[in-house]
TIVO-2410 file (N, C-alpha, C; in nm, 3 decimals):
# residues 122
REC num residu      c1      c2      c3 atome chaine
REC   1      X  -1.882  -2.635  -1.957     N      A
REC   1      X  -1.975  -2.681  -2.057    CA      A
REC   1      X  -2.108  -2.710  -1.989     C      A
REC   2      X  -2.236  -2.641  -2.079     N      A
REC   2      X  -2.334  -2.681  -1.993    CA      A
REC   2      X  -2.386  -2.829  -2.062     C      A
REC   3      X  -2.464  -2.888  -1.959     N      A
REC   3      X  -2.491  -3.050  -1.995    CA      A
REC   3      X  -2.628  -3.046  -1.996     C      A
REC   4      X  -2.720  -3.076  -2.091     N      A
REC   4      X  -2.856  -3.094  -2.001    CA      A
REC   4      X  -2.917  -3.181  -1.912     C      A
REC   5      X  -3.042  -3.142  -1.831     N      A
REC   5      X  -3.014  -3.233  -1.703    CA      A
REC   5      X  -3.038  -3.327  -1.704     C      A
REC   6      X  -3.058  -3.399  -1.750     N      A
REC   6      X  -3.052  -3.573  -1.767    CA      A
REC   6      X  -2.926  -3.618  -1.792     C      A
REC   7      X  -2.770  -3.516  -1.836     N      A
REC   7      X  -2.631  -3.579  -1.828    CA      A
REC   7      X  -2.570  -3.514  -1.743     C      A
REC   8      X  -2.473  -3.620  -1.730     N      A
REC   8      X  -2.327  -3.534  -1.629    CA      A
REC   8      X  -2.213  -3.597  -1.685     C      A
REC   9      X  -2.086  -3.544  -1.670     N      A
REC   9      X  -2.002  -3.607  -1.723    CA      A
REC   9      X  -1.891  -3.641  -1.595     C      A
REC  10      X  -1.764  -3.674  -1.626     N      A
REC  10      X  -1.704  -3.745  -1.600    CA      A
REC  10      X  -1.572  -3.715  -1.695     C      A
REC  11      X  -1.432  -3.640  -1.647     N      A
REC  11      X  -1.309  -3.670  -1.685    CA      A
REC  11      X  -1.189  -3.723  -1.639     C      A
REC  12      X  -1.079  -3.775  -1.674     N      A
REC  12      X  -0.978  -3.825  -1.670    CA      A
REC  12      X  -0.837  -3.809  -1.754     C      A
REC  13      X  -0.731  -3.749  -1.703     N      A
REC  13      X  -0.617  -3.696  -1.742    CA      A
REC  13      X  -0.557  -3.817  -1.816     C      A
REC  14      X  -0.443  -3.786  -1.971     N      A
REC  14      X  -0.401  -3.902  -1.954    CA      A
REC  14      X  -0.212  -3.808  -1.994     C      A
REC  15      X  -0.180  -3.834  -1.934     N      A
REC  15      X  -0.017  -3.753  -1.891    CA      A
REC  15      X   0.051  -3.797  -2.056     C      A
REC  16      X   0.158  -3.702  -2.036     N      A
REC  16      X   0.221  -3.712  -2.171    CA      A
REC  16      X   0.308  -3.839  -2.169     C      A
REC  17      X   0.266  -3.921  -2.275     N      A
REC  17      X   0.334  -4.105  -2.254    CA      A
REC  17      X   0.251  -4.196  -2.207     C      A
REC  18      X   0.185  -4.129  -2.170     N      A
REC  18      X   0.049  -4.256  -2.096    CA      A
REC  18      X  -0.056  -4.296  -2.249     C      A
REC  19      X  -0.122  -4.432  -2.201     N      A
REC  19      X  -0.223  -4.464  -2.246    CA      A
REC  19      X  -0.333  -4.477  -2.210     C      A
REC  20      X  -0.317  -4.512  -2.096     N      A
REC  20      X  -0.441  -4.539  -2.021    CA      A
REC  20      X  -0.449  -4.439  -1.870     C      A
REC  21      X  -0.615  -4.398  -1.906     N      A
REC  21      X  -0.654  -4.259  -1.778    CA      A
REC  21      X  -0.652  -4.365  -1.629     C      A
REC  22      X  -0.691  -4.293  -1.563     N      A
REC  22      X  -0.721  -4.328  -1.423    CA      A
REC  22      X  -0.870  -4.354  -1.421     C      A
REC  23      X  -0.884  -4.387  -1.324     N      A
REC  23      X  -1.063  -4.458  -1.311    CA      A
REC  23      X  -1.154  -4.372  -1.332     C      A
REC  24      X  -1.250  -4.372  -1.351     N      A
REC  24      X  -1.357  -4.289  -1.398    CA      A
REC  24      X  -1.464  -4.353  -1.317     C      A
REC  25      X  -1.526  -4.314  -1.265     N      A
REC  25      X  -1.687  -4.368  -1.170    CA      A
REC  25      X  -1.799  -4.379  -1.297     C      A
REC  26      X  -1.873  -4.420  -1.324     N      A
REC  26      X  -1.967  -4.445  -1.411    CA      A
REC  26      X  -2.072  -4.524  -1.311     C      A
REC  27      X  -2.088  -4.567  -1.181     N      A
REC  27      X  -2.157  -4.650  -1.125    CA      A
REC  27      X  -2.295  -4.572  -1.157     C      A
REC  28      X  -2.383  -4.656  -1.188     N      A
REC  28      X  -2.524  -4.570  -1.173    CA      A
REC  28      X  -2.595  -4.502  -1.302     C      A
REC  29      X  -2.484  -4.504  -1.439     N      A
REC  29      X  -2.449  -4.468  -1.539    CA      A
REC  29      X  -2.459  -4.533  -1.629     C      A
REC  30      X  -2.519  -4.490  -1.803     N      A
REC  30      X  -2.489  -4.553  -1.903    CA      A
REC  30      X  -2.359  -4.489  -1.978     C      A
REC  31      X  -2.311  -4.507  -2.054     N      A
REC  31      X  -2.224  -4.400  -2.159    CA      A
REC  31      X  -2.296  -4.359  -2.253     C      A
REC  32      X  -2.290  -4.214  -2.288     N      A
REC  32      X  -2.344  -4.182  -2.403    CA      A
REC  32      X  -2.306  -4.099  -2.508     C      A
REC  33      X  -2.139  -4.118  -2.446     N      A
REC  33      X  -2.034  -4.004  -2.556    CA      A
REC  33      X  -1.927  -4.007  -2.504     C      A
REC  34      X  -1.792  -3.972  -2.554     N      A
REC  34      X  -1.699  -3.953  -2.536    CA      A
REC  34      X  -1.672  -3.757  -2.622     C      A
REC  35      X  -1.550  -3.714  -2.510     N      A
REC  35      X  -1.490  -3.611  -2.558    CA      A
REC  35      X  -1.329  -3.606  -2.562     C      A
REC  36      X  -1.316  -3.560  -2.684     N      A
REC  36      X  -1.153  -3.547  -2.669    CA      A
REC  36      X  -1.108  -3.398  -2.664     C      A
REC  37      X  -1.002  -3.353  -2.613     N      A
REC  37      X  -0.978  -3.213  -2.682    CA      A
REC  37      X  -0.868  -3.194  -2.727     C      A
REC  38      X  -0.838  -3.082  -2.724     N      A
REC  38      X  -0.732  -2.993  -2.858    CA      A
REC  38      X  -0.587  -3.101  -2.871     C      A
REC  39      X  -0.554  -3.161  -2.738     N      A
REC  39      X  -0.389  -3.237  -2.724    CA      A
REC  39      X  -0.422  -3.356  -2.798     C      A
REC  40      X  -0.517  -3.414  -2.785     N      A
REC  40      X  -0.546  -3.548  -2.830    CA      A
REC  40      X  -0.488  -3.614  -2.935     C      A
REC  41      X  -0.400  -3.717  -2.900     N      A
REC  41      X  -0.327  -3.750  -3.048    CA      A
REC  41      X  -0.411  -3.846  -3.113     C      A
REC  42      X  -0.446  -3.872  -3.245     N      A
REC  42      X  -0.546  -3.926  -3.262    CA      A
REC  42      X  -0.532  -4.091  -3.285     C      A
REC  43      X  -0.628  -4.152  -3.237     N      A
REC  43      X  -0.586  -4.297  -3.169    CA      A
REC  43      X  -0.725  -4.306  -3.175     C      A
REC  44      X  -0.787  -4.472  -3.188     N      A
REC  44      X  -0.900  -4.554  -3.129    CA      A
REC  44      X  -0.972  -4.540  -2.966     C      A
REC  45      X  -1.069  -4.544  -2.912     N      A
REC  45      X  -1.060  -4.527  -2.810    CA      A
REC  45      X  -1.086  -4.678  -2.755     C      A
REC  46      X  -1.053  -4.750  -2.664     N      A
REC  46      X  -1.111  -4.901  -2.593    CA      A
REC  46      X  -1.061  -4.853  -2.426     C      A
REC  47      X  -1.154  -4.971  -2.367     N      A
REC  47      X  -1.193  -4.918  -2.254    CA      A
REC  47      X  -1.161  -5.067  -2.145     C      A
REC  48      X  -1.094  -5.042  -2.036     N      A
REC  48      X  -1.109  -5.152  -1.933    CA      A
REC  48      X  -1.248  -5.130  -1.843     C      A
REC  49      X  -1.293  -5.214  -1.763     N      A
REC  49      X  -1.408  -5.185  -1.707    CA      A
REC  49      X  -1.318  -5.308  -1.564     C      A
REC  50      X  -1.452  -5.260  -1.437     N      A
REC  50      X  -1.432  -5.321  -1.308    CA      A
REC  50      X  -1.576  -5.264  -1.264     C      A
REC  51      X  -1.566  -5.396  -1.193     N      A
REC  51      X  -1.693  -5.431  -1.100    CA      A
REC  51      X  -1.650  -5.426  -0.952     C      A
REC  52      X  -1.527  -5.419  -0.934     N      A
REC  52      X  -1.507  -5.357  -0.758    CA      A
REC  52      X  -1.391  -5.257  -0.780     C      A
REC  53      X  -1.399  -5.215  -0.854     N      A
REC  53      X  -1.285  -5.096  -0.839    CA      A
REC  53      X  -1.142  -5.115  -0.773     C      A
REC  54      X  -1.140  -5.254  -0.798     N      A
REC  54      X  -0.967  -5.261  -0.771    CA      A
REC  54      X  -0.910  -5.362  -0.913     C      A
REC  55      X  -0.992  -5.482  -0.916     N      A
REC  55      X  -0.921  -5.508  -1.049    CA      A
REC  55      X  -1.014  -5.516  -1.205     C      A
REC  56      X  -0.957  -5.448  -1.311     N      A
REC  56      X  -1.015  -5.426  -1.404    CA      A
REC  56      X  -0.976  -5.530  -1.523     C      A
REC  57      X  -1.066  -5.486  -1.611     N      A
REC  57      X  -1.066  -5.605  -1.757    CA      A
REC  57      X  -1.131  -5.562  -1.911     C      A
REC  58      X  -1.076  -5.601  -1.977     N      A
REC  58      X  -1.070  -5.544  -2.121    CA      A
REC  58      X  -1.261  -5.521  -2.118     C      A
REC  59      X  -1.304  -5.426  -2.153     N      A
REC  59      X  -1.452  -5.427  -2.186    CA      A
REC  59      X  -1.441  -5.490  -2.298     C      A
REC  60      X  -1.532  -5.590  -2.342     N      A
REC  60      X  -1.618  -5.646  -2.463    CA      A
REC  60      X  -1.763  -5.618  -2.528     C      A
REC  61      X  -1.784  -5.606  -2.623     N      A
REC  61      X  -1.961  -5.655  -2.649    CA      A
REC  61      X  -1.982  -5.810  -2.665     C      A
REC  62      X  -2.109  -5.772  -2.686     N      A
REC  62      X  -2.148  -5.921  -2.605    CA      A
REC  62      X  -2.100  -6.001  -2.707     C      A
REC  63      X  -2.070  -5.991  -2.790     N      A
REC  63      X  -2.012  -6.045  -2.920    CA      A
REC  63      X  -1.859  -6.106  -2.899     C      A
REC  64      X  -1.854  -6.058  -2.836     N      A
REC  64      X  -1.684  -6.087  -2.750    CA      A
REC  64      X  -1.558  -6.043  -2.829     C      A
REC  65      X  -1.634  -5.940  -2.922     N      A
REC  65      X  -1.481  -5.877  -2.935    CA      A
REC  65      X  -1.473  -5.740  -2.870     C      A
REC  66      X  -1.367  -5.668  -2.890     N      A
REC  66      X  -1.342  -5.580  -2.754    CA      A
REC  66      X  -1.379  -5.474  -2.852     C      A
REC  67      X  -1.484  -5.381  -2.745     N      A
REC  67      X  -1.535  -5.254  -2.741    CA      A
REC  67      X  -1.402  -5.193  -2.783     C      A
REC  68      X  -1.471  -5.109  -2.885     N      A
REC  68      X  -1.351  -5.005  -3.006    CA      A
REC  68      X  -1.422  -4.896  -3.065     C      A
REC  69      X  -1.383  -4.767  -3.021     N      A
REC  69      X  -1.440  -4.661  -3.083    CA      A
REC  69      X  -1.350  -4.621  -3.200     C      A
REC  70      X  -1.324  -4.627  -3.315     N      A
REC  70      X  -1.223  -4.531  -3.426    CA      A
REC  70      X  -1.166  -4.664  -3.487     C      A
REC  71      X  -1.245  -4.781  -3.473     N      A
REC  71      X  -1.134  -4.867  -3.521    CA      A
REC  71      X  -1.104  -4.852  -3.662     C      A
REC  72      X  -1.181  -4.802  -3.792     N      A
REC  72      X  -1.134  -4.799  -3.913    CA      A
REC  72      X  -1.082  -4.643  -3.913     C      A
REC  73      X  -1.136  -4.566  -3.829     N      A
REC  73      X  -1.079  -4.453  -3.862    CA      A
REC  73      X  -1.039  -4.396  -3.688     C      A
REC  74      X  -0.938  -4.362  -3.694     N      A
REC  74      X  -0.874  -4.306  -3.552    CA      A
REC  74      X  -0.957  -4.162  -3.521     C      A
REC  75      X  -0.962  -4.179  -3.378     N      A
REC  75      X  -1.062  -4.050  -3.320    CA      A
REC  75      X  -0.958  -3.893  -3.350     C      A
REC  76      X  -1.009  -3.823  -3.382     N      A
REC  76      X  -0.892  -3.702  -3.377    CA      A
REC  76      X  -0.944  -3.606  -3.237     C      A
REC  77      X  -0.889  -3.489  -3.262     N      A
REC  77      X  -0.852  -3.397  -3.214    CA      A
REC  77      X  -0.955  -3.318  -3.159     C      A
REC  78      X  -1.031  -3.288  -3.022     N      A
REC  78      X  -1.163  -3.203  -3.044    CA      A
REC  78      X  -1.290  -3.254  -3.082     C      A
REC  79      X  -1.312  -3.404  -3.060     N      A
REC  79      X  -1.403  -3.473  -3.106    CA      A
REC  79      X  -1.514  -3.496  -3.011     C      A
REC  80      X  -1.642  -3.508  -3.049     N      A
REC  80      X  -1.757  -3.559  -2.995    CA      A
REC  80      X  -1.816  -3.716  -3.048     C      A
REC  81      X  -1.781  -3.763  -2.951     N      A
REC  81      X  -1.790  -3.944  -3.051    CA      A
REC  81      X  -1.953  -3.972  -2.977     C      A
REC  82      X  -2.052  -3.946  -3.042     N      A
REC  82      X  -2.170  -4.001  -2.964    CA      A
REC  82      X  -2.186  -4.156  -2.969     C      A
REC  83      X  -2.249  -4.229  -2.840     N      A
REC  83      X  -2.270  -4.363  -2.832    CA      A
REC  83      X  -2.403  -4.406  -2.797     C      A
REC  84      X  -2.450  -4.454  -2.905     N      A
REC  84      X  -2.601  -4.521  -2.875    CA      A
REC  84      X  -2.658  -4.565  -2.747     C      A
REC  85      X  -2.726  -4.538  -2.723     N      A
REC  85      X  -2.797  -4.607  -2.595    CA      A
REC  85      X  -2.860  -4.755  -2.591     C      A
REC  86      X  -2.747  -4.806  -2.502     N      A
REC  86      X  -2.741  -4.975  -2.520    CA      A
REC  86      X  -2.632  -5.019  -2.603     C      A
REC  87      X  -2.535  -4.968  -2.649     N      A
REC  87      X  -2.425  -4.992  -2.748    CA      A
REC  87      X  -2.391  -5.050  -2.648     C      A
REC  88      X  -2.297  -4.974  -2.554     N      A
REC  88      X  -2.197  -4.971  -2.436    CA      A
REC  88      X  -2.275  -5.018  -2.306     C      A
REC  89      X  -2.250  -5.194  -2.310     N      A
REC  89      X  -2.314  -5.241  -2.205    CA      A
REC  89      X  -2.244  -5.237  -2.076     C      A
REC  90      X  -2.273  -5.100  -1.956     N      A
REC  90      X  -2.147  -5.161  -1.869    CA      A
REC  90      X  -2.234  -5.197  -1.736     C      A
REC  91      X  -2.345  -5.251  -1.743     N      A
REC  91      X  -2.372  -5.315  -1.610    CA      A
REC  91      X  -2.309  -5.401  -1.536     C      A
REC  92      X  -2.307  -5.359  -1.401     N      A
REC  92      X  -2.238  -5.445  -1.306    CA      A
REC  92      X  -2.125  -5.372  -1.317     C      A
REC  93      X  -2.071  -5.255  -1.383     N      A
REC  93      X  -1.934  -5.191  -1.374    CA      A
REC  93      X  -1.958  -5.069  -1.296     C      A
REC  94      X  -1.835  -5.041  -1.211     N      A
REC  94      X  -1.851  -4.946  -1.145    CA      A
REC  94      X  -1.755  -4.816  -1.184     C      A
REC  95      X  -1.635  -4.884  -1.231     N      A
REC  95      X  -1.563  -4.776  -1.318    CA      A
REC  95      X  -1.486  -4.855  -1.421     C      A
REC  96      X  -1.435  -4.721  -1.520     N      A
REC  96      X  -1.373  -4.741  -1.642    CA      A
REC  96      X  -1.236  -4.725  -1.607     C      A
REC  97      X  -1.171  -4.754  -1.741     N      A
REC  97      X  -1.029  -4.701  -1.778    CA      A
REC  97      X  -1.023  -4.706  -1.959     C      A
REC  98      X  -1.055  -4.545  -1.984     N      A
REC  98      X  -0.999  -4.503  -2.115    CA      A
REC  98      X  -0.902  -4.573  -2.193     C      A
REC  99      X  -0.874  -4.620  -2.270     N      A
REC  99      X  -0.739  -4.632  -2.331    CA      A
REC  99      X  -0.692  -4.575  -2.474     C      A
REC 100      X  -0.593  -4.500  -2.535     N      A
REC 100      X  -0.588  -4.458  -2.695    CA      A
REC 100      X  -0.522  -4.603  -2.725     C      A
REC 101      X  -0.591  -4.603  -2.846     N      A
REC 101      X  -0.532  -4.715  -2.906    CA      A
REC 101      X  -0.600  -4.833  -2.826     C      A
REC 102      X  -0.551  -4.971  -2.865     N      A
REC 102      X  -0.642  -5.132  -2.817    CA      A
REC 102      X  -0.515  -5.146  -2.719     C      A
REC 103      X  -0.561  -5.251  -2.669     N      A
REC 103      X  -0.446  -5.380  -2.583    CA      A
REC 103      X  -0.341  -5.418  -2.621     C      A
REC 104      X  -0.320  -5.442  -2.755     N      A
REC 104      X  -0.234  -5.472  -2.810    CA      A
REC 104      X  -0.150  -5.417  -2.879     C      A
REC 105      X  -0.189  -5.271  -2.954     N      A
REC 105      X  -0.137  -5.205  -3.009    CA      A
REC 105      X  -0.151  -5.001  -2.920     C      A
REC 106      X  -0.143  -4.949  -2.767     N      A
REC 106      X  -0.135  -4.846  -2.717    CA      A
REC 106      X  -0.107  -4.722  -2.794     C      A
REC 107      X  -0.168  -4.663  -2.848     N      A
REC 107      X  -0.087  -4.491  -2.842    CA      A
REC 107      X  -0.110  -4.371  -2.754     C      A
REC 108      X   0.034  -4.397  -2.730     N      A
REC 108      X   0.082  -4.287  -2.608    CA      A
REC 108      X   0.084  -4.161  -2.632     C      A
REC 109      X   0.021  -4.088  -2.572     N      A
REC 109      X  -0.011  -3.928  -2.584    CA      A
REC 109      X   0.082  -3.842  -2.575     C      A
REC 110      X   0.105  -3.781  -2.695     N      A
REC 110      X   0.222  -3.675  -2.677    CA      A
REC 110      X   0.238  -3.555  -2.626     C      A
REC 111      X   0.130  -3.543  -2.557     N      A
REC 111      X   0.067  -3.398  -2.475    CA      A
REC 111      X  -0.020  -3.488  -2.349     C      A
REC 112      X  -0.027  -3.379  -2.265     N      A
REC 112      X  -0.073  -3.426  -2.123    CA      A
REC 112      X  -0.232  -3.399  -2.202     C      A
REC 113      X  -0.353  -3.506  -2.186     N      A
REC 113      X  -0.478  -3.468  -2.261    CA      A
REC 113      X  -0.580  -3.519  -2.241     C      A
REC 114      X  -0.695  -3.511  -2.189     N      A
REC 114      X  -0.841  -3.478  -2.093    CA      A
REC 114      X  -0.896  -3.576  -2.234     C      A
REC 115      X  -0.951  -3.717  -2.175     N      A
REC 115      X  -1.076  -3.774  -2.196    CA      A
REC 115      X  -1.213  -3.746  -2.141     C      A
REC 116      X  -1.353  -3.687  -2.165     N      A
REC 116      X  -1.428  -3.664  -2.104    CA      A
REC 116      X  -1.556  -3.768  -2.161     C      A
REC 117      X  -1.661  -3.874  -2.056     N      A
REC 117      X  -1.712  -3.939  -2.093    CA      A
REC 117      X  -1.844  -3.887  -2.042     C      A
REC 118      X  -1.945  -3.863  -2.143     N      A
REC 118      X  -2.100  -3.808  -2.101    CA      A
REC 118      X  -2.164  -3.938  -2.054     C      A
REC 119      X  -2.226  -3.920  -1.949     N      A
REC 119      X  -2.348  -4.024  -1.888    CA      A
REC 119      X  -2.465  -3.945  -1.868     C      A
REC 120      X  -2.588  -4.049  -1.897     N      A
REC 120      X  -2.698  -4.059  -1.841    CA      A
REC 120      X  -2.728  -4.156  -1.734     C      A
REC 121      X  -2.796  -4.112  -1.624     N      A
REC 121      X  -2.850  -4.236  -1.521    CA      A
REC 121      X  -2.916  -4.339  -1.587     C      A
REC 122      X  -2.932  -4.449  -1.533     N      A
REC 122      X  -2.990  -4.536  -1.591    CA      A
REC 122      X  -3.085  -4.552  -1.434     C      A
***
């Protein structure tokens, strides 16, 4: 996929049964989209975040409830979820962790299936 040059992206596998991807680098980065593709079972997206890349924590807005992409309607299949610039505050984070579904309620992927997150530098 070509990106234009002001983005790059960033993916992460999430295995069949899993919820949550593996780390994603974003250091240096705003978010400015998410991608799902064809396996994607369709689920919310929420996100852990870390500031040293060993232990992570539920992302919030500043509002303090937890960052939720699909919450009235679940993300499907092949999707381009664009995210405002400044929505997704992750300063001071150095990487993510994807999750389908919230904290409390996970959905586990029934196909092995590629989260891809677009950044711009900040």
């Amino acid at each position: 996929m070509a990106l234009p040059r002001n983005l790059t992206s960033q993916s992460a596998t999430l295995a069949s049964g899993a919820s949550l991807t593996s780390a994603i680098n974003i250091a240096g980065f705003q978010i400015v989209g998410f991608l799902t593709d064809a396996a994607w079972t369709a689920a919310a997206i929420t996100m852990q975040a870390s500031s040293d890349a060993a232990n992570y924590s539920e992302a919030l807005l500043s509002t303090g409830a937890a960052f939720e992409l699909g919450a009235s309607t679940s993300i499907g299949s092949s999707r381009y979820v664009a995210v405002g610039s400044g929505v997704i505050d992750t300063s001071g984070a150095v990487q993510i962790k994807l999750r389908s579904g919230t904290s409390g309620s996970p959905v586990t992927q029934t196909a092995s299936t590629t989260l891809t997150v677009l950044l711009q530098p900040v």
